[in-house]
N, C-alpha and C positions, 0 to 999 in steps of 0.2 A: 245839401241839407247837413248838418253838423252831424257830430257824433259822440257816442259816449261812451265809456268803458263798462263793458258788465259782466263779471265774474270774478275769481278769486285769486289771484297770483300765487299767494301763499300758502296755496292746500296743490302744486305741485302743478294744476291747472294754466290754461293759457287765459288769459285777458279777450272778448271780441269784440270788437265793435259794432252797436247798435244806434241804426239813424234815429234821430228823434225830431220832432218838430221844434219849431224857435222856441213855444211857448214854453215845451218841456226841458229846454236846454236853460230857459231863462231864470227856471223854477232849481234848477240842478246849481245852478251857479248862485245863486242866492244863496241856497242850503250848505252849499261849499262853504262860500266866506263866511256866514254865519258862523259857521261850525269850528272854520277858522280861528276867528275873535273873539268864540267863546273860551273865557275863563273853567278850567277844571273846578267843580264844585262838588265831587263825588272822590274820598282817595281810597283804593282798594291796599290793603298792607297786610300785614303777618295773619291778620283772623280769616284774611281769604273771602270768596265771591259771596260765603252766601251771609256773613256778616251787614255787608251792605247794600243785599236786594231790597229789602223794606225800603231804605232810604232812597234808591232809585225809581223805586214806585212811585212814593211821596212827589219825589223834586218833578218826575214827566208827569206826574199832573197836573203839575203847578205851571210848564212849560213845555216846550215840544221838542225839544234838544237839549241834551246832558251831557258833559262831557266830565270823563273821569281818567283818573290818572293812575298806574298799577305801580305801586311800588316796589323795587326789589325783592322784598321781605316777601312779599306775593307773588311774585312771579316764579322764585323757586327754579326750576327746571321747564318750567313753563314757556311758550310766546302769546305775548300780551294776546293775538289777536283769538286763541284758544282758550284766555280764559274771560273774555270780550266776549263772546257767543256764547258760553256757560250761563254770563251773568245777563245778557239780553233774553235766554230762553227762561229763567229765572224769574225773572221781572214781567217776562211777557212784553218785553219791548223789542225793536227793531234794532239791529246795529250798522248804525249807517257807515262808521268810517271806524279803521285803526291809523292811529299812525304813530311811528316808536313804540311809547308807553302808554300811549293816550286812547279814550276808545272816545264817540260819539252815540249815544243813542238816541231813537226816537221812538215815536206810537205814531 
């Protein structure tokens, strides 16, 4: 049976693995490459997370994956994936994926 990674590497944490079924692996890998190929269409910069919660409302409602990009200016002393969970509890969304500078949400 396949597997999948579930936990947080980045909060100091170990990564486990969790069996899942095909169906659920099939759904995971979907939402991957989705997530992928999606264009950033949210950009976080100097006015900071809570400048563009309304607008991450809007756009997951409009769609079920957002993905947005933290600029310098916003990151400050920050990691992207710190203020990625700010702006998911915010919004009231999910945050499926960091990666670099990039976040992924969803509902």
């Amino acid at each position: 049976m396949p597997r999948v990674a579930v936990g947080s590497p980045g909060h100091g944490g170990t990564v486990a693995l969790k069996r899942v079924s095909g169906e659920a692996t099939g759904v995971t890998e979907n939402l991957k490459r989705r997530a992928h190929e999606l264009d950033a269409t949210l950009r976080v910069g100097k006015r900071g997370v809570e400048a563009v919660v309304d607008e991450l409302d809007r756009q997951l409602d409009d769609t079920d994956l957002v993905k947005a990009k933290f600029l310098r200016s916003a990151r400050g002393g920050s990691e992207t994936a710190e203020l990625a969970e700010e702006l998911a509890a915010a919004a009231g969304a999910d945050l499926y994926e960091t990666r670099g500078n990039t976040a992924v949400f969803r509902r």
